[in-house]
C-alpha positions as CSV (number, residue, x, y, z in Angstrom):
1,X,-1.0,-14.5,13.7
2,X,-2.6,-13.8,10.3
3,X,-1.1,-13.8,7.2
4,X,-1.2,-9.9,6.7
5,X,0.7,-9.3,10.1
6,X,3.8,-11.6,9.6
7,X,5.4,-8.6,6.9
8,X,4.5,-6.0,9.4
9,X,6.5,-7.9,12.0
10,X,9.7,-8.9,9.8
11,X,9.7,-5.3,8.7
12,X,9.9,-4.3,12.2
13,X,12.6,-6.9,12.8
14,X,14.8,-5.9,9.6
15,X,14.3,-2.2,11.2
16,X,15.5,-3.5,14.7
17,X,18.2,-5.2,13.1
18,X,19.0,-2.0,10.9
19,X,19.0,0.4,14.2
20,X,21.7,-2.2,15.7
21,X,24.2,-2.5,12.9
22,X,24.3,1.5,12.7
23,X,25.6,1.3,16.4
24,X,28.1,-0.9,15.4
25,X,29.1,1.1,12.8
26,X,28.6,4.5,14.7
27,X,31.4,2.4,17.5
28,X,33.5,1.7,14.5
29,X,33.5,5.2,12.8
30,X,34.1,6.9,16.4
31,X,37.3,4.5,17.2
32,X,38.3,5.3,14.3
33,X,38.2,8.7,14.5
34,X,39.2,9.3,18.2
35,X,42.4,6.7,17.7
36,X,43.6,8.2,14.6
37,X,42.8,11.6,14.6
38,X,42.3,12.6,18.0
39,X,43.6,16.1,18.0
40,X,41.0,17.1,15.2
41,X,38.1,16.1,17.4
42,X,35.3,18.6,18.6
43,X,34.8,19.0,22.2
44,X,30.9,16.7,21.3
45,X,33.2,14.0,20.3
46,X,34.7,11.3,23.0
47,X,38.1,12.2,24.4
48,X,39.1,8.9,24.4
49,X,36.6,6.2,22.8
50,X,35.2,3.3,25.6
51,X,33.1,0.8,23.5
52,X,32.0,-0.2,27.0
53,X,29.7,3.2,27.6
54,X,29.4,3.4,24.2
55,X,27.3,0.5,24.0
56,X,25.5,0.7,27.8
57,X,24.3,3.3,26.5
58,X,23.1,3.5,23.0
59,X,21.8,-0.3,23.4
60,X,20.0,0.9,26.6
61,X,18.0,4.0,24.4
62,X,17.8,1.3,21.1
63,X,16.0,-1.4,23.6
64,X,14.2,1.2,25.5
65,X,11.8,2.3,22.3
66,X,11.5,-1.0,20.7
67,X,10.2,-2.5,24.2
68,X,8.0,0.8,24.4
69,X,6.3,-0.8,20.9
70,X,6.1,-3.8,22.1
71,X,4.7,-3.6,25.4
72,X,0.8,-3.0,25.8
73,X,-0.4,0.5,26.3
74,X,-1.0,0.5,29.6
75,X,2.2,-0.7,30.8
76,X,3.9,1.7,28.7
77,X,6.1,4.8,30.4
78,X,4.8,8.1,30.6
79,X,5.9,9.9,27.5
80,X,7.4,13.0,30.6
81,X,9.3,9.9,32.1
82,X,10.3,8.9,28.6
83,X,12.2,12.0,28.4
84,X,13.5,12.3,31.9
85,X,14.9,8.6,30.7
86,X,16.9,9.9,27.5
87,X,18.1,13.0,29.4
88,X,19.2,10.7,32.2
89,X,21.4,8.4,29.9
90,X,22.6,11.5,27.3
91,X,23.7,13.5,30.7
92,X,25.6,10.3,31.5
93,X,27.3,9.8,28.4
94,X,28.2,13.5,28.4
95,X,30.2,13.4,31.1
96,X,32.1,9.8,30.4
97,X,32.5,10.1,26.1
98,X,33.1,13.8,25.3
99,X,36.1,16.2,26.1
100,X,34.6,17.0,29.1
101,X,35.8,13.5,30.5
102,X,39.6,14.9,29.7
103,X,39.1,18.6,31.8
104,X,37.3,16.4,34.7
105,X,40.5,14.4,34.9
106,X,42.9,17.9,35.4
107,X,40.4,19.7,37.7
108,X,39.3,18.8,41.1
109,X,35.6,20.6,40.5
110,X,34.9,19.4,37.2
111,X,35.7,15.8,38.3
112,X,33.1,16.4,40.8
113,X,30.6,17.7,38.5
114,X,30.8,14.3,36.8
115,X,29.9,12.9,39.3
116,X,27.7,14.4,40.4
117,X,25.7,13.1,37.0
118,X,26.9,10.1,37.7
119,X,26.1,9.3,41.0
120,X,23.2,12.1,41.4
121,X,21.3,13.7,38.5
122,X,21.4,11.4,35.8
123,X,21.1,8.4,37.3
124,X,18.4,10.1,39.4
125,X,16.6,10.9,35.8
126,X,17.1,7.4,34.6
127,X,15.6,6.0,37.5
128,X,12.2,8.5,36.8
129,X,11.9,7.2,33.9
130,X,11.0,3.8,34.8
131,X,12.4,2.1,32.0
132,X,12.7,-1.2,33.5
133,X,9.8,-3.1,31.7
134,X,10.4,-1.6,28.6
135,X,14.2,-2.3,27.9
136,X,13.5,-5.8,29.3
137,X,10.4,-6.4,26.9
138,X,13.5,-5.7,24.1
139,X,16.9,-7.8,25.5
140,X,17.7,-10.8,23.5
141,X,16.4,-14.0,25.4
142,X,19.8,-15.0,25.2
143,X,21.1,-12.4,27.3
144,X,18.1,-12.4,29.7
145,X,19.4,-16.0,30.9
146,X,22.4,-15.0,32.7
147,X,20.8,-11.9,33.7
148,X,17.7,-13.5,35.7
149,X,19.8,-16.4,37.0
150,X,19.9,-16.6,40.6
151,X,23.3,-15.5,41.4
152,X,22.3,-12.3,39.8
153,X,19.2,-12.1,41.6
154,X,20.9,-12.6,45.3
155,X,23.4,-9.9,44.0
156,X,20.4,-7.2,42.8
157,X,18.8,-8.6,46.7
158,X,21.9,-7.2,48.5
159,X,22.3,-4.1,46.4
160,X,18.8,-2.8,47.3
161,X,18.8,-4.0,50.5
162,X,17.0,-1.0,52.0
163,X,20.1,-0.8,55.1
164,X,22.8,-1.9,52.6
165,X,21.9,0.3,49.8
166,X,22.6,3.5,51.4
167,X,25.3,2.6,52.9
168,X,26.6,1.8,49.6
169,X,25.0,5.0,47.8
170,X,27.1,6.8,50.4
171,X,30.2,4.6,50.8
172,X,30.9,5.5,46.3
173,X,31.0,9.0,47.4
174,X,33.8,9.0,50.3
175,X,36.0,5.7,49.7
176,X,36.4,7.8,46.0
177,X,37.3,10.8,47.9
178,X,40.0,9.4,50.1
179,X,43.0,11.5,49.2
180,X,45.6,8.5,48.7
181,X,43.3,6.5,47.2
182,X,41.8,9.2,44.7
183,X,45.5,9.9,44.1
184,X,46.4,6.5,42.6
185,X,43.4,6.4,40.8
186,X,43.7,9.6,38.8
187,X,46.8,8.4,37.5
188,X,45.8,5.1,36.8
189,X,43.0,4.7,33.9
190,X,41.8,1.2,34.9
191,X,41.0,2.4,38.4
192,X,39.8,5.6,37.0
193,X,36.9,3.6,34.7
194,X,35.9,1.1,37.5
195,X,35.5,4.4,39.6
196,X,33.5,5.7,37.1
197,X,31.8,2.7,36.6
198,X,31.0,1.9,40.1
199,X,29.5,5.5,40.7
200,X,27.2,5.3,38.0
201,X,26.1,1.5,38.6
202,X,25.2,2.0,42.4
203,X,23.2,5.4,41.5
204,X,20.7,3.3,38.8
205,X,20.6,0.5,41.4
206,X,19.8,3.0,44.1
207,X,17.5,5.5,42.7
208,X,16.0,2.5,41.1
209,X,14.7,1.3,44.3
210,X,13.4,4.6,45.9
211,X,12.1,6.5,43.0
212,X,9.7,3.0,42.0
213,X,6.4,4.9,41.6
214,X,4.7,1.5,43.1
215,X,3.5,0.3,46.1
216,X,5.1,-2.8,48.0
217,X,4.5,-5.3,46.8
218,X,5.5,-5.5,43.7
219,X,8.1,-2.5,44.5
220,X,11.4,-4.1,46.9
221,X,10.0,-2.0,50.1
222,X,7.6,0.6,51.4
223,X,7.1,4.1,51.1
224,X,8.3,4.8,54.7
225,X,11.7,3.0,54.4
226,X,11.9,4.7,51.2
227,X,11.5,8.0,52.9
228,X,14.0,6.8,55.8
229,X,16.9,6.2,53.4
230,X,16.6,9.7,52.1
231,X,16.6,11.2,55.0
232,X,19.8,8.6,56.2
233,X,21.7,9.8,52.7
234,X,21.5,13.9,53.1
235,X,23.5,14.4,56.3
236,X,26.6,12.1,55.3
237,X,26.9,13.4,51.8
238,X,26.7,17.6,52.9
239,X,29.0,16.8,55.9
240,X,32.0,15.6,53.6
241,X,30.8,18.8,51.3
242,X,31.0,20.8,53.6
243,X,34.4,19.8,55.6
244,X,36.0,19.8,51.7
245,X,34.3,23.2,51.2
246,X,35.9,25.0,54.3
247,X,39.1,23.2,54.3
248,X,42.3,25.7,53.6
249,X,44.5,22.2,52.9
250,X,44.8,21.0,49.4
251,X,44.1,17.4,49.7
252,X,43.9,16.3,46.0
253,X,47.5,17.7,44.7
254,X,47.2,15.1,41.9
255,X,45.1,17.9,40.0
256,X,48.4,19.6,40.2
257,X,51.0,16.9,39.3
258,X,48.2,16.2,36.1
259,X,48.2,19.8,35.1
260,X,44.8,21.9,36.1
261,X,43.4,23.5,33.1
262,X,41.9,26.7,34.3
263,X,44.5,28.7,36.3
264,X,43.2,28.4,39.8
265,X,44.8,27.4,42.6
266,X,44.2,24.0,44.2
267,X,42.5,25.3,47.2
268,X,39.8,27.2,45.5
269,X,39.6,24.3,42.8
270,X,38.9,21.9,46.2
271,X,36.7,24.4,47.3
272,X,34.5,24.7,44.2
273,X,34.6,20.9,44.2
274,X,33.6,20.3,47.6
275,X,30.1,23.1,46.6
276,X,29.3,20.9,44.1
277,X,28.8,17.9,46.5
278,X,27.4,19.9,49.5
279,X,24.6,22.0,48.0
280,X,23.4,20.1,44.8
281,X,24.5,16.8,46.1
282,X,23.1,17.0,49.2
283,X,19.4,18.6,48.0
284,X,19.6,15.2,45.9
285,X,18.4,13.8,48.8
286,X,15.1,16.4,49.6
287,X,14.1,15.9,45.9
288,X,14.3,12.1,46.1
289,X,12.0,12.6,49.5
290,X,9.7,15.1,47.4
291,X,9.8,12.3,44.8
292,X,8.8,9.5,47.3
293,X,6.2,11.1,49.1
294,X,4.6,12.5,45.7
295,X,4.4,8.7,44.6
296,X,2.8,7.4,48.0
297,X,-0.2,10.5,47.7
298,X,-0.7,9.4,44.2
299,X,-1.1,5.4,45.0
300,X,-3.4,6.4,48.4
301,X,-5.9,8.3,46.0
302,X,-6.1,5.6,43.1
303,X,-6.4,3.3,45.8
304,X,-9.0,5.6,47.5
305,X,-10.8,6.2,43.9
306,X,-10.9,2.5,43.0
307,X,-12.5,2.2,46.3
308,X,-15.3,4.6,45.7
């Protein structure tokens, strides 16, 4: 390293460090705000402040461009999949730190348009943007210990198994939707964040695995089991849809013991809900195959080209 390129590279730490502290304080100023004045809040603003999202998320965007700049040009992401990656996490933090959050809790619908980010769209979009490399090239060394231990690891290898990951990807869309179940955890917020949480974890883990524009190896698994576990997904998610759709009994009265914002009754509320998971939730599944097959034409013809 010459002499000349040691400032360059203590100014770009000092900026680093700069960019981190204002998230700290950004945290610390929103806390504030949301604790003590929470009525006086715009609907942009968190309903109710979770440092937690907070910080998965702006530390996610903060890492993602500084390991952009540090990783060689030809490993860099796409600058379209750069974009897909901040609409992904913004879409996310959307639904989980504005006043949205508060109307998904009091309406059946809305609840399910959050997740339907959570689980669908915007995890979907944060998986297109392949930021893996790049927020990796950025995390501390200290914190990329625990996270490439082998524990970790054997947990990541069961995740996105290719038979155990849909099976998962499906199993956070109906154990949630369990009437009893989705009962208590409305009314209890600790449940009602690991809900949230869980949703939104699986779909990165999931979409991670089948949108991987490579080919196996280094990707987990092939294009056709890719393709096999979109197929597997569609039919499960538009069945409960569609049997929440068409129902005439209300099976989520919590909406009603909560208070429903809009005046609606709980039947159509269920029924709106229910649209939102057959029709865009279930064409999740024909965009991920769109996606997958895309990516295998793409690989055949640079492989074809190198070829030549």
């Amino acid at each position: 390293m010459t002499a000349a390129s040691l400032p360059a590279k203590a100014n770009g730490i000092n900026r680093e460090w700069v960019g981190f502290a204002a998230i700290l304080v950004g945290g610390v100023v929103l806390y504030i705000a949301t604790t003590w004045f929470p009525a006086e809040m715009p609907f942009i603003l968190p309903w109710q402040f979770e440092w937690p999202v907070y910080l998965a998320t702006t530390l996610s965007l903060g890492w993602f461009f500084i390991g952009i700049r540090r990783l060689p040009e030809r490993m860099r992401p796409h600058p379209w999949r750069r974009v897909s990656f901040v609409i992904g996490v913004l879409s996310v933090y959307a639904v989980l730190q504005t006043h949205y959050d508060f109307l998904a809790q009091h309406m059946f619908f809305l609840h399910r348009g959050q997740h339907l980010i959570l689980h669908d769209i915007g995890t979907f979009l944060i998986a297109l943007g392949t930021p893996g490399a790049a927020i990796w090239a950025a995390v501390p060394d200290w914190l990329k210990r625990p996270l490439s231990s082998r524990p970790v690891r054997a947990v990541v290898d069961v995740i996105q198994n290719p038979v155990v990951a849909p099976v998962l990807f499906i199993s956070t869309v109906y154990v949630w939707l369990i009437p009893q179940l989705h009962t208590r955890v409305m009314l209890d917020i600790n449940l009602y964040d690991f809900m949230n949480w869980s949703v939104a974890i699986e779909g990165i883990f999931f979409w991670s695995l089948v949108l991987d524009p490579r080919p196996s190896p280094p990707a987990r698994i092939g294009y056709g089991w890719r393709a096999l576990i979109m197929l597997a997904i569609e039919p499960p998610e538009m069945i409960v849809g569609a049997v929440i759709t068409l129902s005439r009994t209300d099976f989520y009265t919590v909406y009603k013991i909560c208070g429903r914002i809009f005046p609606i009754d709980g039947i159509t509320d269920q029924n709106y809900g229910g649209l939102i998971i057959w029709i865009p939730g279930g064409l999740m599944g024909l965009i991920g195959l769109l996606v997958v097959l895309t990516n295998m034409f793409m690989n055949e013809e640079k492989g074809a080209y190198a070829q030549s």
